[in-house]
N, C-alpha and C positions, 0 to 999 in steps of 0.2 A: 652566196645566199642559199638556204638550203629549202628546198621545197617539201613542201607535204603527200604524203600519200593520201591517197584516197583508196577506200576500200567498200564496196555497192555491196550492202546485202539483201538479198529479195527474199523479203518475208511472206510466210504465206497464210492465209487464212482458210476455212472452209467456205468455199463459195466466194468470198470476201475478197477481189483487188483491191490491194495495198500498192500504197508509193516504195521504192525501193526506201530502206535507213541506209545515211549513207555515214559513214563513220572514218572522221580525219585521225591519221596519229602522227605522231613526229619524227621525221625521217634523216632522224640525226645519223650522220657516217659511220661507221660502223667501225669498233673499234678493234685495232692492231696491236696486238702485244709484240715488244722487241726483248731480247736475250742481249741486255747490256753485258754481260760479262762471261759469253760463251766463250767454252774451251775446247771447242773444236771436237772432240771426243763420241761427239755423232757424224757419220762417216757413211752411214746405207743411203737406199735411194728412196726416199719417199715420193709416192707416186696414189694421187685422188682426184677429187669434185672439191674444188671452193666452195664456198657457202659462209652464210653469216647466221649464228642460232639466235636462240629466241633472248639471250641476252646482249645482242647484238655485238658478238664478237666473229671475228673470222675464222675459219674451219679449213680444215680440210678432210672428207670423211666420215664429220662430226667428232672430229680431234682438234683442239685448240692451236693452231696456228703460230708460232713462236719465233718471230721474225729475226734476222739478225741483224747487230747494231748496223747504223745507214741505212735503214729500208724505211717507208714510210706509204701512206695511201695517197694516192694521187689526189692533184686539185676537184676530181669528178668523183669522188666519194665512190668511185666504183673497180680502180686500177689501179690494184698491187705493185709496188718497186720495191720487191728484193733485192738487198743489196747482194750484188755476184750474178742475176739474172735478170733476164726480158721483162718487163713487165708484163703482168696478164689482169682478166678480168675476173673480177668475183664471178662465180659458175663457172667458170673454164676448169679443167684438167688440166692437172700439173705433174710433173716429176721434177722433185727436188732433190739435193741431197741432204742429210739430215738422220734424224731417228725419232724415235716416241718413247714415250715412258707413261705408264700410269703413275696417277699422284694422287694421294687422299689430299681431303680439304685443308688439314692440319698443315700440312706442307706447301701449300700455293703460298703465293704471293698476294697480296691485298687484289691489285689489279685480276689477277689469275683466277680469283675464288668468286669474284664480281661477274666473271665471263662462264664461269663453273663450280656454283653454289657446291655441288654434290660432288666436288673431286671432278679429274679429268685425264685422259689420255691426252697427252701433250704432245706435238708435233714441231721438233726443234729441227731448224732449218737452217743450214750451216752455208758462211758466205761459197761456199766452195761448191760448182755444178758437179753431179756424180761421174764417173768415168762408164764410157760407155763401151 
């Protein structure tokens, strides 16, 4: 069942107490892009902040997230399963292994250009943990 957010905004007048507006939106899970057909070929450590942006996809950085095939969002709409590591929480820092690539919009994927209208630094995240 997916619950709604609520979000209180205290309006203000001159003089004038006002009731807060309070303003419901829908707090649908946020969505995981996977790398059905990675070829392993990112190999560095990527290392940020989770985060989910304004078109509700998952971040890390404010770099598009690109899960490897087997990984998926937890039943809490809030706990990442990497396939190859621990699961963690949306907000948490992470080090993964992987790499980025910038992509113009021409080149995403339908889903990719949904989560990054304007192109996007991409953050491929390969099932293999980096060596330490």
């Amino acid at each position: 069942m997916l619950a709604a957010l609520t979000a209180v905004a205290v309006l203000s007048g001159c003089g004038d107490e006002q009731e807060p507006a309070v303003v419901e939106r829908d707090a649908s899970p946020p969505t995981l892009l996977i790398n059905e057909d990675a070829d392993g070929a990112f190999l560095a450590r990527v290392h940020g902040t989770t985060a989910v942006n304004d078109q509700g996809c998952i971040t890390i950085d404010d770099r598009l997230l690109i899960a490897p095939e087997g990984s998926h969002l937890g039943n809490d709409g809030k706990t990442v399963e990497l396939e190859g590591y621990a699961p963690f929480v949306i907000g948490d820092e992470v080090e993964l292994g992987g790499g980025h690539e910038e992509v113009e919009p021409s080149k995403l994927t339908d889903q990719q250009r949904d989560c990054a209208p304007d192109g996007a630094d991409l953050v491929h995240v390969t099932g293999v943990a980096p060596a330490r």
